[in-house]
Wavefront OBJ file of the C-alpha trace (Angstrom):
o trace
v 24.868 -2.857 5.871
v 25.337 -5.407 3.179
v 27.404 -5.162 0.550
v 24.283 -5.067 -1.997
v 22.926 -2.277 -0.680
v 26.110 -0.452 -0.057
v 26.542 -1.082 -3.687
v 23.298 0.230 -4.918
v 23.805 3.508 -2.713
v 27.422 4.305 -4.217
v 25.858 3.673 -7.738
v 22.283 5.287 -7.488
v 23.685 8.436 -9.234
v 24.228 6.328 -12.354
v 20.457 5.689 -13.013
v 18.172 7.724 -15.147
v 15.763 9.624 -13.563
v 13.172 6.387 -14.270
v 15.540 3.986 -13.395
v 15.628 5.613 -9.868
v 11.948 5.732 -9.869
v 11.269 1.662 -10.788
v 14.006 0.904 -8.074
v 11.991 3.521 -5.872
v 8.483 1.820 -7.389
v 10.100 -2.325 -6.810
v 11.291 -1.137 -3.107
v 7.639 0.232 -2.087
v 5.765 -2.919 -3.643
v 8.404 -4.764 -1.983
v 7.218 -3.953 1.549
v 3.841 -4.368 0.894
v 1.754 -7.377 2.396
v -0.365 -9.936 0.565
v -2.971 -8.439 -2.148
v -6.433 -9.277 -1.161
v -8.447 -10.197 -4.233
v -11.818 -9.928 -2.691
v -11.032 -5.761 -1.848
v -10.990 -5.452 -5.536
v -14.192 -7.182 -5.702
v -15.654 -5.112 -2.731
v -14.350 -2.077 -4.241
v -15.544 -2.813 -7.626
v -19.068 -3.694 -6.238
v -19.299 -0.252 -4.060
v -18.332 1.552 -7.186
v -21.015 -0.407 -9.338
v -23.469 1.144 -6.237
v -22.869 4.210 -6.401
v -22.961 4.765 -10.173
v -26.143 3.445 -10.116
v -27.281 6.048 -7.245
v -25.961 8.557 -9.040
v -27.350 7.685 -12.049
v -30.934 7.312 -10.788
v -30.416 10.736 -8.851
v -31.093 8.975 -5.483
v -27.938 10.731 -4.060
v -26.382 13.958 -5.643
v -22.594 14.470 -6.567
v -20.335 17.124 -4.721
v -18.059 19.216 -6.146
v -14.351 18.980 -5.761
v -13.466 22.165 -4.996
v -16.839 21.994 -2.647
v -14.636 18.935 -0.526
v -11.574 21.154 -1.025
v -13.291 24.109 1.098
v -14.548 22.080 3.673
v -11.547 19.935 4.398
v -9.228 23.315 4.358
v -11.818 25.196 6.733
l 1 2 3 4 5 6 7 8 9 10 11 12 13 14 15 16 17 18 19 20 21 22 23 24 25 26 27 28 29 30 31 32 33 34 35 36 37 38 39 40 41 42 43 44 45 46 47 48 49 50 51 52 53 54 55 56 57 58 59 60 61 62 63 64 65 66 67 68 69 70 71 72 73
């Protein structure tokens, strides 16, 4: 191991509670691949949809605890 890391490890104890959780936070995000601006856009636009279909009652709404039943059953 490098000595970075082994030097983060022997210290970790030393950070708050939220420090651990950025480091945690910068680690994840740091493993993730390129961002994709157009999902945001397609996600945005599906979202737009169905708020519309909701609104004009051309689909209904389920419950949560409706989806809770069925995915436990």
């Amino acid at each position: 191991m490098s000595a970075v890391f082994n030097q983060v490890i022997q210290n970790i104890e030393e950070l708050s509670s939220d420090e651990r959780a950025l480091v945690a936070h910068c680690l994840i995000s740091s493993l993730e691949s390129k961002h994709d601006d157009n999902v945001d856009e397609a996600w945005g636009e599906l979202a737009q949809k169905r708020f519309l279909e909701l609104k004009s009652g051309s689909i209904k709404s389920t419950s949560w605890d409706k989806i809770k039943k069925e995915v436990i059953s």
